[in-house]
N, C-alpha and C positions, 0 to 999 in steps of 0.2 A: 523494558527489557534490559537495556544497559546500565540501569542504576540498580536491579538486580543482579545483574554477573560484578559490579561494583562493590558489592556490599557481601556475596561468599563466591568469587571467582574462584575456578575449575581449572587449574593450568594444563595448559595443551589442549582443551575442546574447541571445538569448532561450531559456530548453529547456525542455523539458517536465520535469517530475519526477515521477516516480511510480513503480508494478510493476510496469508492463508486465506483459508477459504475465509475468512470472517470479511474482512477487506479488500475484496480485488473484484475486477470488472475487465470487460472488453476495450478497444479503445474508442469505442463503437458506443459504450455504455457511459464512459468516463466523458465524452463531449457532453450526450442528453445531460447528464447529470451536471454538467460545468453550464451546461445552456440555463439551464433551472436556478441554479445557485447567483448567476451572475444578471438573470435577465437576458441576457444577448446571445444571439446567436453565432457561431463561430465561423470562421474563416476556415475551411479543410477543402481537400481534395481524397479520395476512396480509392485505391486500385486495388483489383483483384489479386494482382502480384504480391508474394510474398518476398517481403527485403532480403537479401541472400544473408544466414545466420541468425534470422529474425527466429523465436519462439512461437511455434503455433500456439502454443498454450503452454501457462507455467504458473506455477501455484504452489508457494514455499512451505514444508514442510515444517512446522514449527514443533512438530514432536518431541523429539529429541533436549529442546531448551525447556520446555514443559513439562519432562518426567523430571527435569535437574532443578527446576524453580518450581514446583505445583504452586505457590502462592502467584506467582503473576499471570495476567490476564488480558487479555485486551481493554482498554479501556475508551480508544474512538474507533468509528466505524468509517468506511468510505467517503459519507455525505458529511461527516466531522470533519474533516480531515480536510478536503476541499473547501468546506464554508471557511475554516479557518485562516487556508492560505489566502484565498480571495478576501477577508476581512482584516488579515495582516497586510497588502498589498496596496488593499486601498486606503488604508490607513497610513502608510508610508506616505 
C-alpha cells in the first residue's frame, strides 16, 4: 500500500489502512489461530466487560485507496501475517 502512494502520491488524501474484510479476526479468533501457529497455548484471561473506548467491531474500509491505486492488492492474509511474525521472533 505505501510503496504505492510512494510511487504516484495524491496530496491531501487520506486512507484508511488495514484488513478489511480480507484480514482481520476477533481477539477471540486471533489467540486460536496464534495457538495453532505457535503450538502453545496462551496465557489470557475473558471478561464479558467491554474496555471503556474499546471498539465492538471495526473493519477498515480500504475503498477509497483502491478506486485511487486499482493495481494494489492484498498480498498476505491473517494466517501470513502471524506465521511471519512468530518466525521472525524466533529467529531473533
Amino acid at each position: 500500500m505505501f510503496w504505492h502512494f510512494y510511487q504516484n502520491p495524491r496530496t491531501g488524501e487520506v486512507y484508511n489502512a488495514g484488513g478489511s474484510r480480507f484480514a482481520n479476526c476477533s481477539m477471540q479468533e486471533a489467540i486460536i489461530l496464534c495457538e495453532k501457529i505457535t503450538g502453545n497455548k496462551m496465557n489470557y484471561s475473558y471478561s464479558e466487560t467491554n474496555r471503556v473506548g474499546d471498539h465492538i467491531w471495526y473493519i477498515s474500509d480500504v475503498g477509497k485507496f483502491k478506486s485511487h491505486y486499482p493495481e494494489w492488492n492484498f498480498k498476505h492474509n491473517l494466517q501470513d501475517t502471524l506465521s511471519q511474525i512468530f518466525e521472525g521472533l524466533t529467529n531473533r
